[in-house]
C-alpha positions as CSV (number, residue, x, y, z in Angstrom):
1,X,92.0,46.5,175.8
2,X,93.8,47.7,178.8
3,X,95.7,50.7,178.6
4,X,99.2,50.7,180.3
5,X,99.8,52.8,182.8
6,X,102.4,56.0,182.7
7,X,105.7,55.8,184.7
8,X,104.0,59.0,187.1
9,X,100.8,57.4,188.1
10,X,102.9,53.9,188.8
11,X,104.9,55.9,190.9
12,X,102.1,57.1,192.5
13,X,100.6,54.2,193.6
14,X,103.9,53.3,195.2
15,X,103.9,56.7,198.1
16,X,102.8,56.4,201.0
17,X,98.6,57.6,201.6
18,X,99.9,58.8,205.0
19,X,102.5,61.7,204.3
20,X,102.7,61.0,200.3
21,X,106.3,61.8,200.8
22,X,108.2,58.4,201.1
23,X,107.9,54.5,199.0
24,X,105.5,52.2,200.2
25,X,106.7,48.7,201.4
26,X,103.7,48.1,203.7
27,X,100.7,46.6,202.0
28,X,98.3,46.9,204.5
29,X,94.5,45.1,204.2
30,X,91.7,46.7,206.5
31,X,88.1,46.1,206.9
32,X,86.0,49.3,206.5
33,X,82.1,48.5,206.4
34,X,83.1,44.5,205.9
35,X,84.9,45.3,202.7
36,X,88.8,44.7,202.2
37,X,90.4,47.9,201.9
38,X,94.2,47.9,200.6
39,X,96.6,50.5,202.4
40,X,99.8,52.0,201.1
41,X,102.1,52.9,203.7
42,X,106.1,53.4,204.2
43,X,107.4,52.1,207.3
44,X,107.2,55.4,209.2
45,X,103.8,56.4,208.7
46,X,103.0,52.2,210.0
47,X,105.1,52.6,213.4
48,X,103.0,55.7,214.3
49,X,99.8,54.1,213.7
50,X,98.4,53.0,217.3
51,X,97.2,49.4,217.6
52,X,99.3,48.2,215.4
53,X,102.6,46.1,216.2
54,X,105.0,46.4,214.3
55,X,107.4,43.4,213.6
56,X,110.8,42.9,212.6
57,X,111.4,40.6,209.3
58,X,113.4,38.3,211.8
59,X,110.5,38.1,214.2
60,X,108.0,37.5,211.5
61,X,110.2,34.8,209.8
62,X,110.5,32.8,213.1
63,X,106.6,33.4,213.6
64,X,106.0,31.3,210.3
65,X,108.9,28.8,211.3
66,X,107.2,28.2,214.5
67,X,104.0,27.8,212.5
68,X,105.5,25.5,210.0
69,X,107.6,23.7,211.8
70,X,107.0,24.1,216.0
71,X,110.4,22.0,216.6
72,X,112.4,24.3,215.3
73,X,110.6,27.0,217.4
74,X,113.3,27.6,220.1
75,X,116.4,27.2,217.7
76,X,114.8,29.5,215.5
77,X,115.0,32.5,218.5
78,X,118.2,31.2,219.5
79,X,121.2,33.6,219.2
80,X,124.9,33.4,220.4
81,X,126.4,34.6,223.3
82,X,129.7,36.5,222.3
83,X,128.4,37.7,218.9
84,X,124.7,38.3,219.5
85,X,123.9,36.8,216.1
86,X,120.6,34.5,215.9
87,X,120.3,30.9,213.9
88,X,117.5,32.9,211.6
89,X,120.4,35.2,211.0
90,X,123.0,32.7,210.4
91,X,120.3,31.0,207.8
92,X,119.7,33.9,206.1
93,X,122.7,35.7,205.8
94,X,124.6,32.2,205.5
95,X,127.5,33.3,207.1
96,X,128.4,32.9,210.9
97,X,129.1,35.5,213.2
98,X,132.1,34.1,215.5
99,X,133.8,31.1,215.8
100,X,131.5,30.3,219.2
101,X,128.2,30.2,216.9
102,X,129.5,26.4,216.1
103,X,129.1,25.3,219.9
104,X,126.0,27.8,219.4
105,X,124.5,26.2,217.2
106,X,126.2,22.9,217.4
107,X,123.0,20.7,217.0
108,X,121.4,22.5,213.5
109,X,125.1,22.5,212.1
110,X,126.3,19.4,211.9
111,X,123.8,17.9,209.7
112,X,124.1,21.1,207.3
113,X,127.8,20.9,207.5
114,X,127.6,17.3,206.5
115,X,125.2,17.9,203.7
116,X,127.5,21.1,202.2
117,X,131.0,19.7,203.1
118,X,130.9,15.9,203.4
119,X,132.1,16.1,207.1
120,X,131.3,17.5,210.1
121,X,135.0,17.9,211.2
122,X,137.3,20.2,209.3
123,X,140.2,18.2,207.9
124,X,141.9,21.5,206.4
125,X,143.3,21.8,203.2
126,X,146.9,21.0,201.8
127,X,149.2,23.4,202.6
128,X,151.5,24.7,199.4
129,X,154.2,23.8,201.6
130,X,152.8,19.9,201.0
131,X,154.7,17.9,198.3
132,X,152.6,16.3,195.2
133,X,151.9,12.9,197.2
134,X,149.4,14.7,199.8
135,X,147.7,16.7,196.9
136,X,147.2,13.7,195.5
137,X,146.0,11.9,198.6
138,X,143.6,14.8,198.9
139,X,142.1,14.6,195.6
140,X,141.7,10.9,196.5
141,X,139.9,11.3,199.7
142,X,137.5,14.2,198.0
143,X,136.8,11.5,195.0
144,X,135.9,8.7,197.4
145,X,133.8,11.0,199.2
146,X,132.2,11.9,196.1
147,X,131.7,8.3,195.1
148,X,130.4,7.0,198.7
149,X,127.6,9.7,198.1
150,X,126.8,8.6,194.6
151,X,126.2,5.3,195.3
152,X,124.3,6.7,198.7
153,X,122.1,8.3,195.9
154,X,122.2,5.3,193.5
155,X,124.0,7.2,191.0
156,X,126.1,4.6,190.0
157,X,126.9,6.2,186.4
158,X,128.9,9.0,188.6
159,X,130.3,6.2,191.3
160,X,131.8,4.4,188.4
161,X,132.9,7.2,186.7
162,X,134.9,8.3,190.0
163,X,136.1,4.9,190.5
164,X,137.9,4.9,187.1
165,X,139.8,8.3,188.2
166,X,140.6,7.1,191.4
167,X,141.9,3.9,190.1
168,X,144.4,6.4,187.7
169,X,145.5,8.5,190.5
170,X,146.4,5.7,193.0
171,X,149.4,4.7,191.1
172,X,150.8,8.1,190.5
173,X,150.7,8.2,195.0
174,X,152.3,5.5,195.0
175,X,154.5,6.2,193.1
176,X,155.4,9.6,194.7
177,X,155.7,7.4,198.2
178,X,158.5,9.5,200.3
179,X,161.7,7.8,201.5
180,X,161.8,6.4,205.3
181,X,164.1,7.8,207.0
């Protein structure tokens, strides 16, 4: 039976071999003799070592994008020209960095921002200022967005489901229909 290990010699196999001081994150595998040998390091003590390039987690993402999928080689390396910020970035952090990233990035966006939001253009929300007949017409729009991408996805419990609300909310905006004048 295997005998579990104490919290001190767990730790231990976690420092550095280098300076014993620091954690190590770097798991490194060398040949010594034609035999795998497993390597301990923290991030220091792997810079200083010569022959050995040291990349960024950025860098190394886009390596395996490029490998996995070459088209999205160049857009992966792509960054914006006010803010600095690259597409990797923006995927990873999932958060833009300035309002130019959308001309930036314009291509890779607009199919995302169709798949999260339902449109590529921003149609703004109602303002509290708005009386009940545009919330209303609001909620309607978002429901037969929501039912046009039901039946895209055959879900037709959902579409009719959504039909049945919308059919109960269309009276009550038409009923709220503001005076001409």
């Amino acid at each position: 039976m295997d005998e579990e290990q104490n919290p001190e010699e767990q730790e231990e196999q976690h420092t550095c071999e280098v300076c014993g001081k620091r954690r190590a994150t770097v798991h490194l595998t060398e040949f010594v003799d034609g035999q795998p040998v497993l390597r301990l390091l923290c991030e220091e003590c792997y810079a200083e070592r010569e022959g050995v390039p040291l990349v960024s987690p950025t860098e190394l993402f886009a390596q395996i994008l490029s490998a996995v999928a070459p088209e999205l080689k160049e857009l992966s390396m792509k960054q914006c020209s006010a803010c600095g910020i690259s597409y990797l970035e923006f995927r990873q952090q999932g958060t833009l960095g300035c309002p130019q990233d959308y001309e930036e990035f314009g291509k890779a966006l607009t199919p995302l921002l169709k798949e999260v939001h339902g449109a590529t253009q921003h149609c703004g929300k109602v303002s509290p200022e708005a009386g009940e007949r545009e919330v209303i017409l609001g909620r309607l729009r978002a429901l037969r967005r929501r039912q046009d991408n039901a039946v895209a996805r055959e879900d037709y419990e959902l579409a009719a489901k959504l039909r049945d609300e919308i059919a109960k909310l269309e009276p009550e905006a038409d009923d709220l229909d503001e005076p001409e004048g």
